[in-house]
C-alpha positions, 0 to 999 in steps of 0.5 A: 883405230885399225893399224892399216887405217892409221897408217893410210889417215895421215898427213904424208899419204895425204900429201900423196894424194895430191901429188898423184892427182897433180900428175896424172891430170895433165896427162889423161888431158892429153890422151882423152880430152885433147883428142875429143876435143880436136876430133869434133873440131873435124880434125883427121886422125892422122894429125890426132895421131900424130900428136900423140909424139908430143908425150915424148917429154915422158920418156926423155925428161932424165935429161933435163932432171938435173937442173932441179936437184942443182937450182931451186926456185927463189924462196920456195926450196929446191922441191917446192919451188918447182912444184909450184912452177909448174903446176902454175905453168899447167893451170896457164897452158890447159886453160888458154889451149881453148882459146885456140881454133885447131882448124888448119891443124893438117898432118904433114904431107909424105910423098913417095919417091922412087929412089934408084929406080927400084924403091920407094922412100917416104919423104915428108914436105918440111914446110907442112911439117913446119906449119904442124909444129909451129900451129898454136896447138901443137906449141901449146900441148907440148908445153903442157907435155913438157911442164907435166913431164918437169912437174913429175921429177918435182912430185916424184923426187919431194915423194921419196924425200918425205917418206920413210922406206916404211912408207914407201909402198902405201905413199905410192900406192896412194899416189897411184890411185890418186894418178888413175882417179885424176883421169876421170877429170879430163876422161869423164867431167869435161867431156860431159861439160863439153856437151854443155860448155864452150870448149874455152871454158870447159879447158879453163874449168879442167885448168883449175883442178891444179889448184889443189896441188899448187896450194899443197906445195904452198903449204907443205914444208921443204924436205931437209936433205944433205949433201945436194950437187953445189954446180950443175955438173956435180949435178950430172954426173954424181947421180951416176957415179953414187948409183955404181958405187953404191950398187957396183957395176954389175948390181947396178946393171942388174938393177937396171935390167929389172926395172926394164923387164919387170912390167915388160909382159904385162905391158905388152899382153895389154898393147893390143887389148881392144882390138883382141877383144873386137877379134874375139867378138865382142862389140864396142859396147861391150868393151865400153862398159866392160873394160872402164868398170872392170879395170879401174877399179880393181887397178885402183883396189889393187894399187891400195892394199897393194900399199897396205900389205907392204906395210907389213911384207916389206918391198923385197917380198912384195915384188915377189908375191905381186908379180905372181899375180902380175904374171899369172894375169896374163894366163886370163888371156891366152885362156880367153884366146884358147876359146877363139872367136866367139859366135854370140856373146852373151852373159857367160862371155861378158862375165869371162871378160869382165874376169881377165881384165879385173884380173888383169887390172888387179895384177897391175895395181898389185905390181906397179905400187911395189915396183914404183916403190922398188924405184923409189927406194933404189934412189938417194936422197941428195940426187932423188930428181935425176935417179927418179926419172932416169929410172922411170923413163927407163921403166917406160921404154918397154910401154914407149917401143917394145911394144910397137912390134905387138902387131908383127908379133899377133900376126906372126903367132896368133893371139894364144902364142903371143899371150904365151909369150908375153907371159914367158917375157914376165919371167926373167924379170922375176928370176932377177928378184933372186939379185935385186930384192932377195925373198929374206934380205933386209931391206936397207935405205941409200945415202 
């Protein structure tokens, strides 16, 4: 048997397969299905958009990371338990949002008042503003937001204790593509079954792919770990100081920077990516077809023997190598922006897109399992939940506010300048690998 394929067949990357499927279910539910399904309820954009706010437990989930490296849950572990918790919590909330109608669900109402006789404020109605919060739905999809954000300190702390560094970057990497296929579920299934179901069963039919992670945390054993926080402010406060100890002041501040700007072109190259294609000509259908096929795959190819390679890279040098592409990526559309607004579309313009964004897709796959396994190993096991989230939350910034200003940005420049500077964003956090992950240093385990 082939030393990569022994390395991807066992029990471990296995475990991660779960845990990636388990992870990403929830969310893709609420970015593809919640608003299919509230949209053919005839609800308003405005109140689909506006619950897009719910996903703010993602970014803000560090907070609350330390009651799971300080509690366990009885009789099942520190890690296990929650795990178990929380995908049971997920099968309950995604199965009963179906039993509830949306209808009444109306997006706070904004008035404009003038204010010093010169400007004009937008001031919400707080009773509406109370109904939308407090209407079933709202209160049902944040718990799903919230569930799914504790469930992914869980999964992403048991990940990093069970691997090895060797291991590091295939785990991820599986767990990765286990997160984006988890998406084809809510994204491709359900919808599909909801042309054919009621919505209260195709809901409970979604729920029950939670099933497989709760058996896998049944099953598998709790990882040994020494020197946990014995009360809750140890549990607070020690990740924080282990981490500048560990890395110093000024290691630790460049440690954090890197994670901040590593994704950040990239991140904000792809903001406004399908209203740069309808600008650039190309139909819906297009970009349909086109962008599902051409950027899965590649993100899930890439993802994988992203994995593989730093079996035998190491992570140091795959940061470097995989954020080349990553960067060069980005190159793809200021050149497909060089080109300006296609007359007609045919064959050759299809094939150009179907290139910038498998290359794109590629470039991310590449550079997410080395980044994701970079965060990992930055961590210590005795504080693996706080430290993992904390830095996934500070990754997600970039994505959560950076890129709000794309826009202004497009407007400002153009989209041939703004790619050029998107790639020029990707730059500083390559410059930091020279500190963080030296081409030639020897890679070394926390704790």
């Amino acid at each position: 048997m082939p030393a990569w394929l022994a390395a991807l067949l066992t029990r471990k990357m296995l475990i991660c397969v779960f845990t990636g499927f388990s992870s990403g279910l929830p969310l893709y539910l609420l970015l593809n299905l919640l608003p299919a399904w509230l949209r053919s309820e005839g609800i308003s954009l405005k109140a689909i958009g506006l619950l897009a706010l719910i996903q703010l437990p993602y970014t803000w989930k560090f907070l609350w990371s330390p009651l799971l490296d300080r509690f366990t849950v009885p009789g099942f572990g520190r890690r296990r338990g929650w795990m178990l918790l929380t995908a049971g919590m997920l099968l309950l909330a995604i199965g009963s949002l179906g039993t509830f109608s949306p209808v009444g669900l109306v997006a706070p109402v904004i008035e404009w008042r003038s204010a010093w006789g010169f400007e004009i404020l937008p001031v919400p109605d707080w009773s509406s503003v109370g109904a939308f919060v407090t209407h079933p739905v709202t209160a049902t999809c944040l718990c799903v937001a919230l569930f799914s954000a504790t469930q992914d300190i869980a999964l992403d702390a048991f990940r990093r204790e069970i691997l090895s560094d060797h291991e590091l970057g295939l785990g991820n990497a599986v767990h990765v593509n286990a997160y984006r296929i988890a998406g084809l579920i809510p994204g491709s299934l359900s919808l599909i079954l909801a042309d054919r179901l009621p919505w209260n069963e195709v809901f409970w039919i979604t729920a029950a792919f939670m099933l497989p992670g709760m058996a896998m945390a049944w099953l598998v054993s709790e990882p040994v770990v020494t020197g946990t926080p014995k009360t809750l402010r140890q549990a607070v406060t020690e990740p924080f100081h282990e981490f500048i100890n560990r890395q110093g002041w000024r290691g630790a501040v460049l440690v954090l920077a890197f994670i901040f700007l590593y994704k950040l072109g990239d991140s904000l190259c792809t903001a406004l990516a399908t209203p740069f294609y309808l600008d650039m000509g190309f139909t819906k259908t297009d970009i349909g077809l086109i962008a599902k096929h051409a950027g899965l795959w590649p993100a899930v190819i890439g993802a994988l023997l992203g994995g593989l390679w730093m079996v035998r890279l190491g992570i140091n040098r795959a940061l470097w190598l995989f954020g080349v592409v990553q960067l060069v990526s980005i190159f793809g559309f200021a050149w497909l922006a060089a080109q300006g607004h296609f007359a007609s579309i045919g064959a050759g313009e299809r094939v150009a897109l179907a290139f910038v964004i498998g290359l794109e897709a590629l470039g991310v796959g590449l550079g997410t399992a080395a980044f994701v396994a970079f965060i990992a190993r930055s961590t210590h096991p005795a504080y693996t939940a706080t430290q993992m989230a904390l830095f996934t939350s500070l990754a997600a910034v970039p994505r959560t506010f950076i890129n709000a200003s794309a826009g202004w940005l497009v407007e400002a420049l153009g989209w041939n300048s703004f790619f050029w500077l998107c790639a020029a964003l990707a730059v500083p956090g390559m410059v930091l690998l020279l500190k963080v992950a030296p081409w030639h240093a020897r890679e070394t385990k926390p704790g």
